[in-house]
C-alpha positions as CSV (number, residue, x, y, z in Angstrom):
1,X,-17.4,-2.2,-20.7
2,X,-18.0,-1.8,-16.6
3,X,-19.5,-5.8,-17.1
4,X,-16.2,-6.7,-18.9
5,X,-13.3,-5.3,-16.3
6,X,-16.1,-6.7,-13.4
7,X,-15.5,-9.8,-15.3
8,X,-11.5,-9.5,-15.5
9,X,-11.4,-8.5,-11.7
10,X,-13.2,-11.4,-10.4
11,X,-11.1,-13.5,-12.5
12,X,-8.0,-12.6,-10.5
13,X,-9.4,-11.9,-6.6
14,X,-6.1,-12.1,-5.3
15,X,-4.4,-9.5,-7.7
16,X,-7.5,-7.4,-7.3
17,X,-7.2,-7.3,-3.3
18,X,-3.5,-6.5,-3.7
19,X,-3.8,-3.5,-6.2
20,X,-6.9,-2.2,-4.3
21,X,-5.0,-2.4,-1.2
22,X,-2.3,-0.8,-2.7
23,X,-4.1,2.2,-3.6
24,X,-5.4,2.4,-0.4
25,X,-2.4,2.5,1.7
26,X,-0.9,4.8,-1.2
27,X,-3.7,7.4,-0.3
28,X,-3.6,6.8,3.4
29,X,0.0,8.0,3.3
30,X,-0.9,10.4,1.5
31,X,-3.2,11.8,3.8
32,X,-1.2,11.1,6.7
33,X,1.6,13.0,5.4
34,X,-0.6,16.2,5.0
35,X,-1.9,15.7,7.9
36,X,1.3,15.6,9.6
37,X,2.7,18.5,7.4
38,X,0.1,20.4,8.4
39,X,0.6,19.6,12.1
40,X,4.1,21.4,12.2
41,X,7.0,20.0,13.0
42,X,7.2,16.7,15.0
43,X,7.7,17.4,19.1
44,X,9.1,15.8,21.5
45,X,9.3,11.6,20.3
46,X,7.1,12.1,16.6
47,X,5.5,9.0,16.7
48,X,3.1,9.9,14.6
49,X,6.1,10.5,11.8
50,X,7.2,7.0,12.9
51,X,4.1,5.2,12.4
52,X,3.9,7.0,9.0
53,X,7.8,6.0,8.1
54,X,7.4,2.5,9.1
55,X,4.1,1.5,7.2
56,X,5.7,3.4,4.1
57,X,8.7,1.2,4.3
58,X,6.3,-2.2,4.8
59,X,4.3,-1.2,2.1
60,X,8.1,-0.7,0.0
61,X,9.3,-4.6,1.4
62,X,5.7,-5.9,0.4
63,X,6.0,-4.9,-3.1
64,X,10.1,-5.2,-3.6
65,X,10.7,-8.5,-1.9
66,X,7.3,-10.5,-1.1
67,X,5.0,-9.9,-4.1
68,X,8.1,-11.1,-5.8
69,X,9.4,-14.2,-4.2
70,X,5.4,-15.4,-4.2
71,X,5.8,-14.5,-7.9
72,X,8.5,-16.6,-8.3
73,X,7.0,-19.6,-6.3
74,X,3.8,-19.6,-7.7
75,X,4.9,-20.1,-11.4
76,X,8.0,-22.3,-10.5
C-alpha cells in the first residue's frame, strides 16, 4: 500500500512538489496566524500581519490563476 502511492508520487514529481508545498505554506499560515494572534494586536506599522497577508494572497494567485493557465498550456 505505502510501495503503491510511493509509486504514484514519483510518477508525477511535479504535482507532488506542488501539493506538498501547498500543505506547507497552508500550515505555515497557520502557525503564523497563531502566532500573531497570540502576539496581540499589531503596533505601530504590523509588518509582521503584512508579510502574513501578502504570502496568503500569493499562495491564492498561485493556485487561482497560474496552476491554471500552466494547466491549460500544458494539455493544449
Amino acid at each position: 500500500m505505502v510501495a503503491d502511492l510511493a509509486a504514484r508520487l514519483r510518477g508525477y514529481p511535479l504535482a507532488t512538489i506542488l501539493e506538498l508545498g501547498s500543505v506547507v505554506v497552508c500550515a505555515l499560515l497557520f502557525l503564523g496566524t497563531l502566532a500573531l494572534l497570540a502576539s496581540g494586536p499589531p503596533a505601530g506599522r504590523g509588518d509582521p500581519w503584512l508579510a502574513l497577508i501578502a504570502l496568503g494572497a500569493a499562495f491564492v494567485v498561485f493556485w487561482t490563476a497560474l496552476v491554471p493557465l500552466y494547466e491549460r498550456y500544458l494539455y493544449s
